[in-house]
C-alpha positions as CSV (number, residue, x, y, z in Angstrom):
1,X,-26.9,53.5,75.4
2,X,-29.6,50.5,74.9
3,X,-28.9,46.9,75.7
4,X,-29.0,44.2,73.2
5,X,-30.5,40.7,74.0
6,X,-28.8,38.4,71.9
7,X,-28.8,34.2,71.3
8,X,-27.2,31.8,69.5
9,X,-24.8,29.3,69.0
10,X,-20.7,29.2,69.4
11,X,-18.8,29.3,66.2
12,X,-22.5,30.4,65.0
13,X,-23.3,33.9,65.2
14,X,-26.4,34.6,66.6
15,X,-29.5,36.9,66.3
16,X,-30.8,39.9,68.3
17,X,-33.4,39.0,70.3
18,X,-34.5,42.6,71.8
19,X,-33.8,46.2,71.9
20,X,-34.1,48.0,75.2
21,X,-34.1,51.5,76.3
22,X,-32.3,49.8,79.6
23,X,-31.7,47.0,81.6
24,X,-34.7,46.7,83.8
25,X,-37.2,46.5,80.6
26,X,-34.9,43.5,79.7
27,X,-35.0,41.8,81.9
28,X,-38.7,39.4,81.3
29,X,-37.3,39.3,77.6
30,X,-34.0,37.9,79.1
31,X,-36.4,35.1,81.2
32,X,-38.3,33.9,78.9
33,X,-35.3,33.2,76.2
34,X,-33.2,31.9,79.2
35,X,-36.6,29.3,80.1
36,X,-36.1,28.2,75.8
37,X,-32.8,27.2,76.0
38,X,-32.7,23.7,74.5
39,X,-29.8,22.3,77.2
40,X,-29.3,23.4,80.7
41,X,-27.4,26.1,81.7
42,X,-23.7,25.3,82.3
43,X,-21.7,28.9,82.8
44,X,-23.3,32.0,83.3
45,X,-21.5,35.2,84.5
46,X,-22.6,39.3,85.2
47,X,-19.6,41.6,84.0
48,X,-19.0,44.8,86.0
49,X,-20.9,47.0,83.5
50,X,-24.0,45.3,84.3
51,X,-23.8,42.8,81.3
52,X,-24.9,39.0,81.6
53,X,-23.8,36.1,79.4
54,X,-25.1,32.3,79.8
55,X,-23.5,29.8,78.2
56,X,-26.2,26.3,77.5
57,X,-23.9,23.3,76.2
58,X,-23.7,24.9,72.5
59,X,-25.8,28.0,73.1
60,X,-25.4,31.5,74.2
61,X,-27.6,34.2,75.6
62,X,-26.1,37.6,76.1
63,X,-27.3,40.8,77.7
64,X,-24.9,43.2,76.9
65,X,-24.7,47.5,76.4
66,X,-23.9,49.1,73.6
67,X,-23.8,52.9,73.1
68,X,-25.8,54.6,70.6
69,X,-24.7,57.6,68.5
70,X,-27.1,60.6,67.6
71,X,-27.3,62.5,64.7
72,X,-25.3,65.5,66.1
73,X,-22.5,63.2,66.7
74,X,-22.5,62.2,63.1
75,X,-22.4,65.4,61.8
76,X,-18.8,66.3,64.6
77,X,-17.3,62.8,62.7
78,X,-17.9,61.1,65.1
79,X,-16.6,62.9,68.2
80,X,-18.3,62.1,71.8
């Protein structure tokens, strides 16, 4: 698993900010893009698997896992 930082703008996309081995080494990434937001913060909410997502008038920041898959599991198709 690593945890993507992630910003942009709704109806957007957005951009990967950060790749992280975990949360912890996120998380002065995570301030500094949350200090650079253009608007103030207006929503932000942690989801049980850790995740955070802020919502800044027409921008997002997101801090979110995703799993990873090794070459082993490639070469099952895919199994985990």
């Amino acid at each position: 698993m690593v945890w993507l930082l992630m910003q942009g703008e709704f109806g957007e996309g957005g951009t990967v900010l950060g790749v992280f081995a975990d949360r912890e080494l996120a998380k002065g990434r995570f301030v500094e893009a949350t200090a650079k937001l253009p608007f103030r913060i207006d929503d932000a909410k942690q989801e049980d698997d850790g995740s955070i997502h802020l919502s800044a008038g027409c921008d997002w920041l997101s801090l979110e896992p995703h799993p990873v898959t090794s070459r082993p599991e490639l070469a099952d198709g895919g199994a985990r």
